[in-house]
N, C-alpha and C positions, 0 to 999 in steps of 0.2 A: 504494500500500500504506500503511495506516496500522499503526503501533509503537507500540505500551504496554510502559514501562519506569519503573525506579524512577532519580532523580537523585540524589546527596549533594552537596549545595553549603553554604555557611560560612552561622553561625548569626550575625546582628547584631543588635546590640541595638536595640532599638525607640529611633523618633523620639521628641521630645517631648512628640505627642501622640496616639502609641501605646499600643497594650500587647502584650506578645509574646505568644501563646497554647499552651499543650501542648494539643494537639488530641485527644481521646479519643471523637468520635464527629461523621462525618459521613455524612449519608444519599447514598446514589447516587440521583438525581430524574432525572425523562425529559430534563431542561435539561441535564442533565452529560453522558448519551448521545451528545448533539448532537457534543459535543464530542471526549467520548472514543473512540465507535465513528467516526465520523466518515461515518456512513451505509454500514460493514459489515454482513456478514449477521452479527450476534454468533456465532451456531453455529458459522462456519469460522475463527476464531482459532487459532493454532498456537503451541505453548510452545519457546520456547529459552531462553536465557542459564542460570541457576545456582538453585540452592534460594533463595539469600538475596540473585541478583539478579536473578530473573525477566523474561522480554519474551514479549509475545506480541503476535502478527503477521495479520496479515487481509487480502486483495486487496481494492479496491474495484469494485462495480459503474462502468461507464461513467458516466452520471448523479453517482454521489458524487463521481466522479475531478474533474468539471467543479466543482461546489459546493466541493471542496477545493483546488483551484488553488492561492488566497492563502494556504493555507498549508503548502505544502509545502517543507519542510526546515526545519520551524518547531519548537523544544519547546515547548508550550504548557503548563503546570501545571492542573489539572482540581478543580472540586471546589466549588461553589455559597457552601455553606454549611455549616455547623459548627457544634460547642461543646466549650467545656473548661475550663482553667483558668487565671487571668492570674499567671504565671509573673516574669514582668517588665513595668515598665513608665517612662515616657518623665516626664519632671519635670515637666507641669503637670498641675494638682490633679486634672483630671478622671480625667486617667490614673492617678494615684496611688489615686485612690479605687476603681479595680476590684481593685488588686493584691490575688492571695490568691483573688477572686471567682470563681464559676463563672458564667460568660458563652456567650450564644450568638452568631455572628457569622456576615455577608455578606459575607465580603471578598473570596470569589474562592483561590482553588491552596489550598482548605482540607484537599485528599489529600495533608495534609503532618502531622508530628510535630509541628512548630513555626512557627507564621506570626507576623507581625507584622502586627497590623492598624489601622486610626486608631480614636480611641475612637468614634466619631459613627456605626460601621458595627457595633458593639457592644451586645450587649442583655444587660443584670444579670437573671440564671433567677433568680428567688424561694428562699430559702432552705429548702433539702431540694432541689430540683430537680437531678435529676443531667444530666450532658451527654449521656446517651444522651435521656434527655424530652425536652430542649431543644433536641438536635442538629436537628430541621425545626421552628424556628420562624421560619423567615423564605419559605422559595419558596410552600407549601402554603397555612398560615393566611394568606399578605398574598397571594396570590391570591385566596384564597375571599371575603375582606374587600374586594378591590377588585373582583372579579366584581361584589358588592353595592353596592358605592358605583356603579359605571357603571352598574347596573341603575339607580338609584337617581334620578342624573344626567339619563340620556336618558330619565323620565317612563312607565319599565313599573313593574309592581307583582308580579310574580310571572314563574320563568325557567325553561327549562329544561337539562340537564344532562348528557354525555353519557360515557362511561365512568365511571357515578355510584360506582360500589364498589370505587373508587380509595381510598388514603387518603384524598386531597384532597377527593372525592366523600364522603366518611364525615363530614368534615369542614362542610361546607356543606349536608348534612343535617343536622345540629344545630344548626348557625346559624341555619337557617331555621325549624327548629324553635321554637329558643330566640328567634326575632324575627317568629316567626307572619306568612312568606314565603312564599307559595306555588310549591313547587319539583316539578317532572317529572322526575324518575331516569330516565336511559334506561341499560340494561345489557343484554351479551349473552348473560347464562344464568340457567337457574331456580336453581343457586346463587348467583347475585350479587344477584337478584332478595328470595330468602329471605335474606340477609345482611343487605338493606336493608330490609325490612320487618319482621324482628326490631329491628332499629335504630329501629321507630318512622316509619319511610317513607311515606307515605299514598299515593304517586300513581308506581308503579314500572311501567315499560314494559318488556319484554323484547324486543329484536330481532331474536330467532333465532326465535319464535314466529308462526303464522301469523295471530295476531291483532292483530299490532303496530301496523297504523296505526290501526284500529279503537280500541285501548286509547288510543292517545299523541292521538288529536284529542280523546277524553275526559275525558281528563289534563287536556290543554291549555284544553278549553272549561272544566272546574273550575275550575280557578289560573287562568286568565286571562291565562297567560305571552305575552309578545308577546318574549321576548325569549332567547335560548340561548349556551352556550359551549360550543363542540364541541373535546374531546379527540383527536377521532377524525382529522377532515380529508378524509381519501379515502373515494369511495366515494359513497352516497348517501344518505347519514342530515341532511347538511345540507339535502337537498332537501326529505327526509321531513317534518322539523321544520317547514319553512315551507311545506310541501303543510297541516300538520294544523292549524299557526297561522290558515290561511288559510279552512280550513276551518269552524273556531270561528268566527272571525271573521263570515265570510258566515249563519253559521247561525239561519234565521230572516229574514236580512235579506233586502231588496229586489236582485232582479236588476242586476246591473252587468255589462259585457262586461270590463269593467274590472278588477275584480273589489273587493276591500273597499277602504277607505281607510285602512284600521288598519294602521301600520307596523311591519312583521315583519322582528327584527334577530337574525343569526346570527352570532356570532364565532368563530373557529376559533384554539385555544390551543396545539393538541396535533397531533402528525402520528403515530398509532399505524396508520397505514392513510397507507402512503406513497404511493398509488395516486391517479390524477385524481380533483379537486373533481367529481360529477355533479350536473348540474341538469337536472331534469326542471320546463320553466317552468307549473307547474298552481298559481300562487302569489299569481297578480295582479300588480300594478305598484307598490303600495308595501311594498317592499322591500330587505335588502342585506346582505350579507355582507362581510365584512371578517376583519382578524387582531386578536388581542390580545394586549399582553403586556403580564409585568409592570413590566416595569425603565419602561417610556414610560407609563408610568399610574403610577407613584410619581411621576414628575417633573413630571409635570402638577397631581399631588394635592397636591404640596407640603409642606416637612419639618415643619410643626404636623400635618396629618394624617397623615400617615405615624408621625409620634410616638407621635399616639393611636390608631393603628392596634397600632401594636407593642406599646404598654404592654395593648392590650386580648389580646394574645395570648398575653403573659407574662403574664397573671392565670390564665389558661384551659389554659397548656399542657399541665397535666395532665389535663384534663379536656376540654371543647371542641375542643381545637386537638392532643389527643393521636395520635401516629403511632402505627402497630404493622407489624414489621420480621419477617417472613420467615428473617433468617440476618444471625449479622456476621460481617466478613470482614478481616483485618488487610492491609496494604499488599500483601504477597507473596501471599495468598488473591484479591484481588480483581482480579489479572493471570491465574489459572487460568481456561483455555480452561472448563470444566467450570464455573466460578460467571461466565465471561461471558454465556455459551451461557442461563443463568435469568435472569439479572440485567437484560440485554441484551436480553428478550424485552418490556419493559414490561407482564410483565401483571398484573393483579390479584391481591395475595396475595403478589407475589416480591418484594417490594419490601427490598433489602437496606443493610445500617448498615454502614459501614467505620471501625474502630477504629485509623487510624493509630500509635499507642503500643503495640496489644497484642504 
């Protein structure tokens, strides 16, 4: 069984090269899921404890029970990423120069009023920028920005994308935009579809549609994608991708039993489809799949990149790199079985902000 409850433990002041934060806005991202549901159905969450100290409770499938072993009888604090205000901070100058600041921060147990976090994990919001803007600028835009850079890296020129009408997917539609990218939407409704091509989308696949692989090897022979991040995981859209890469690729070309030589790469980010990887092998031999994340792709990229990573998302927040949120929810709202049950479902649209302070 996995517990969702609120803890009070003693406020300390920040180290020296700290700053304490009042938290006034952080997003719930499918990364915090992992952690908070802990691979519950969100739907069967049960309320008990008090108004102003809420618990709510959930059985685990078999499968989660095993995945949670190590951490069982564990509190774990939840909560990615953030923004608010530097309330207090720690005697060297770095730290002194945020106090007063409105800052977005990675530090991790951000489903807190107050955290203390080192300055180097800390991002200065542009002045007017409130903490609701700022509160996703770090898991969404420095994915979308490292999506690009490893496209970038491993020598493809254009990707494809799949639960494109995500935030994060709105997101990397303007990027790509704005850096004349050649990007494949893939989504699975004619509203998500219309969402994204209002947005200016050029090359949107629908998967629920019975013309889907027909549209996405189109796509794909356009852009020239050799390359995908799947949100998705389960199921067989990673096969589809590299059936229709493979396809472009041969098209035209000379017979191989082999099939092409053109190296078609699928990364899987996302588990919205907790269901087996399928492969159907109609793809040839140069190929591969693997995982992606973010936190092992910042340490490889290294802290000048990562820098200017970050300063380019704090220029943009408002604009490129802007979230849009569904419903906020204060500490006591975001334990209700009833905002687990939406929030919990990861889908497109629900995407909700937790205002610690309200």
């Amino acid at each position: 069984m996995v517990e969702l409850s609120l803890a009070e433990v003693d406020l300390v002041p920040p180290g020296p090269n700290e700053v304490q934060i009042r938290v006034e806005a952080a997003p719930i991202n499918p990364s915090d899921l992992g952690l908070l549901l802990a691979g519950a159905d969100p739907a069967t969450f049960t309320a008990a404890g008090t108004p102003d100290r809420p618990v709510a409770t959930a059985a685990l499938p078999p499968a989660a029970q095993r995945a949670a072993a190590g951490r069982v009888g564990l509190s774990m604090p939840a909560g990615n990423e953030g923004a608010g205000t530097v309330v207090a901070a720690g005697a060297d100058r770095a730290a002194q120069a945020l106090l007063g600041k409105t800052v977005a921060a990675a530090g991790g147990g951000m489903y807190s009023q107050y955290r203390n976090v080192p300055v180097g994990l800390c991002l200065e919001l542009p002045e007017g920028v409130t903490a609701e803007q700022g509160a996703s600028s770090f898991v969404n835009p420095m994915t979308v920005l490292g999506m690009l850079e490893t496209m970038r890296a491993e020598g493809h020129r254009a990707l494809v994308h799949t639960a494109a009408a995500s935030n994060l997917g709105q997101m990397l539609n303007r990027v790509c935009q704005e850096e004349g990218i050649g990007l494949v939407n893939v989504v699975r409704s004619g509203a998500q579809a219309d969402l994204l091509r209002h947005a200016g989308a050029e090359h949107v696949c629908n998967s629920s549609e019975d013309g889907f692989m027909t549209a996405l090897i189109d796509a794909v022979r356009a852009t020239g994608a050799t390359i995908a991040f799947d949100a998705i995981g389960g199921g067989r859209i990673a096969s589809s991708i590299l059936t229709a890469m493979e396809a472009a690729a041969t098209s035209g070309a000379e017979f191989s039993r082999y099939g092409s030589n053109v190296h078609k790469q699928v990364y899987i980010y996302g588990g919205l489809d907790r269901g087996p990887t399928e492969l159907t092998r109609s793809f040839g031999f140069a190929w591969g799949i693997g995982g992606w994340l973010l936190t092992p792709f910042l340490v490889k990229a290294g802290p000048e990149k990562v820098q200017q990573m970050r300063q380019r998302v704090a220029s943009g927040i408002r604009t490129t790199f802007a979230s849009a949120y569904t419903a906020t929810v204060s500490l006591t709202g975001a334990l209700d079985p009833a905002s687990i049950a939406v929030y919990g479902r990861q889908a497109t649209g629900q995407k909700y902000l937790l205002t610690p302070n309200s």
